[in-house]
N, C-alpha and C positions, 0 to 999 in steps of 0.2 A: 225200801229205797230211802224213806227219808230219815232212818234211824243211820243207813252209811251218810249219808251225805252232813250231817251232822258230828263227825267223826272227828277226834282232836287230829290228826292223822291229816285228814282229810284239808281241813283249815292249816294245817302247820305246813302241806303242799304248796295251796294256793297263796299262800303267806311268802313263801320263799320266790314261788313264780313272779309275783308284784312287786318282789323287792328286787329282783333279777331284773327284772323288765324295766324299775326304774332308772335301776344302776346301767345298763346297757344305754339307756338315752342320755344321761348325763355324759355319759362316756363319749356318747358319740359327739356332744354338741361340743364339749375340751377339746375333745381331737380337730373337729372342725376349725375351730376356732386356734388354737394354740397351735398344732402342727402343722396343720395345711393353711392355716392365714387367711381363714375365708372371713371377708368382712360383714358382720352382721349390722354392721350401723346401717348400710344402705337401706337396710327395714325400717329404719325409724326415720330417715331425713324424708323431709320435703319435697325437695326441690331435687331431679339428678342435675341438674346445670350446677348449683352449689356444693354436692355431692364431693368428697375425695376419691371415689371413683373415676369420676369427671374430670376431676382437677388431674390425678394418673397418668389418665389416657391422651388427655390436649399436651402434655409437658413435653414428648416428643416432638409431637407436629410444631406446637410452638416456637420449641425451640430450632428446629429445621427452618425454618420460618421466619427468624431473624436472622439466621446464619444468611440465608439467600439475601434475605434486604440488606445486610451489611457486606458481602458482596458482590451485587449487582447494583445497589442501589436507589436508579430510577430507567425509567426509556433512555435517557437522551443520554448517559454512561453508555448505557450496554450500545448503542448504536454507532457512538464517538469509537467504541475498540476497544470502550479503558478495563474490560473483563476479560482479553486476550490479549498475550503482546504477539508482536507480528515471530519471533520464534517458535511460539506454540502452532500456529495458524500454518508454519512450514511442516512442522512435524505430521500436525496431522493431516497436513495434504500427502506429503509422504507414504506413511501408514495406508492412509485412504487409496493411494496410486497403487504401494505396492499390492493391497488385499484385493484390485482390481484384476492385476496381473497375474497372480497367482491364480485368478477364477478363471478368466480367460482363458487360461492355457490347456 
């Protein structure tokens, strides 16, 4: 047994195996990285609140978030009417009336 396992043969297998095996992880970490865009900084930052992760995922809600505050405003806007003019207010009583009438019936 220990004269096979000693074998140029033998070694020139497991030689190829570890360099397969190295090549396969390299490969894998490219692919991750380059065609599926997975981010690996997130491993090395600090902070996820400082994260471009973070920054990604707020950029929506943010931005929804000032659309609403620029226009609604504040209370006393939305209260006064000035986020509906009285035409829409008829439509959607409309609408509202008719989906009543059609259940009704």
């Amino acid at each position: 047994m220990k004269k096979y396992s000693h074998l140029l043969v033998t070694k020139v297998i497991v030689f190829i195996l570890v360099v397969l095996s190295f090549t396969g992880a390299i490969q894998a970490i490219v692919e991750l990285e380059v065609i599926h865009d997975s981010n690996f900084n997130t491993v090395f930052e600090d902070d996820y609140f400082h994260s471009q992760a973070y920054i990604r995922e707020s950029d929506q809600i943010i931005a929804d978030l000032t659309r609403l505050i620029s226009e609604f405003k504040n209370e006393e806007y939305i209260l006064s009417g000035g986020t509906i003019s009285e035409q829409e207010v008829r439509n959607e009583a409309g609408d509202l009336f008719s989906e009543f009438q059609s259940e009704s019936s």
